[in-house]
N, C-alpha and C positions, 0 to 999 in steps of 0.2 A: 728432159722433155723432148719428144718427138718432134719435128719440122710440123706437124699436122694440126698439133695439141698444143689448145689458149688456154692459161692462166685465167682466172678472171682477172678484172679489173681492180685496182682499191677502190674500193666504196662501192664496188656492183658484185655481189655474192652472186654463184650460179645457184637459182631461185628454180623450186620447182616448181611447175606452171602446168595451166591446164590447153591454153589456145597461145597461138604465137605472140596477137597482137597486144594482149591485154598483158603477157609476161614480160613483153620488151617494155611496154611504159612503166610496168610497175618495177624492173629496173633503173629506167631512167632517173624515174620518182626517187626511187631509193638512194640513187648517187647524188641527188639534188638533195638529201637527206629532209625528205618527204615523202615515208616509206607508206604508200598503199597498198591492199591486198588487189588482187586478181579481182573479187566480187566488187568491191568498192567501186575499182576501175568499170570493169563492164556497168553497174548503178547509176556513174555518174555520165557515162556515155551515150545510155538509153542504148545497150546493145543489142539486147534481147527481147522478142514477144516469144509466147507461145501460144498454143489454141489444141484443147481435142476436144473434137465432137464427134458422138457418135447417133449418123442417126439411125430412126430405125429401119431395119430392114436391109443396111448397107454395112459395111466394115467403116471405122474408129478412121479418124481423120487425124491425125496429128501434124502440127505442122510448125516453121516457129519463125522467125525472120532477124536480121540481124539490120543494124544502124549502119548500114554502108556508107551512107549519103556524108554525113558529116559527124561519124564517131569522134575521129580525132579530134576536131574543131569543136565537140562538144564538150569534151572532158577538160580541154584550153579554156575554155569562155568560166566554167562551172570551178574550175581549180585557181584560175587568173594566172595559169601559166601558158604561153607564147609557145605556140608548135606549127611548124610549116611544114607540111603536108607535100612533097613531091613525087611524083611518079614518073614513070617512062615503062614503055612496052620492049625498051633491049634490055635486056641480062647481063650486059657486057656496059654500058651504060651505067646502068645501077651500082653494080660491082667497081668500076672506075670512082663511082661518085661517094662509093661509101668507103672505099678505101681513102681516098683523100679526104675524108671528114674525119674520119680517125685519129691518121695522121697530122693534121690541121691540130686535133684536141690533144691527143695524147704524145703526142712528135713521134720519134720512131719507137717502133714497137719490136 
């Protein structure tokens, strides 16, 4: 194995996915061996509208909006699994933070 190139985890198959967010939880789900699909997930999240109208005399309006607000905290409350939500605006940050959680969980890798 290359310096570059991750094994998966056990109990986290590389899972093919449609959007990043809803692949990582259905991951997570699945190591917590409470495997949900991609749809499920986005369902239980309220992550999706969509809308076309067309009226007349104009061009087709399609449009569609996603659950920003409190995805995560939705599909937590509706599954009764505990998820904490943080962010930061540095990449360098993030990166330190998710590396030490890894580590924390899986020890060294």
């Amino acid at each position: 194995m290359k310096r570059n190139e991750l094994e998966p985890f056990d109990n986290c198959p590389a899972l093919d996915g449609y959007h990043c967010q809803t692949n990582s939880l259905a991951k997570v789900f699945y190591h917590h061996k409470c495997p949900l699909s991609e749809d499920m997930i986005l369902g239980l999240g309220a992550g999706m509208g969509f809308i076309y109208w067309h009226q007349k005399g104009g061009y087709p309006f399609i449009g569609g909006r996603g659950n920003t607000k409190g995805f995560f905290q939705d599909i937590g409350e509706r599954t009764s699994v505990g998820i904490d939500v943080r962010s930061t605006s540095s990449e360098k940050k993030a990166e330190i933070a998710l590396i030490e959680r890894v580590f924390n969980i899986f020890g060294e890798i």
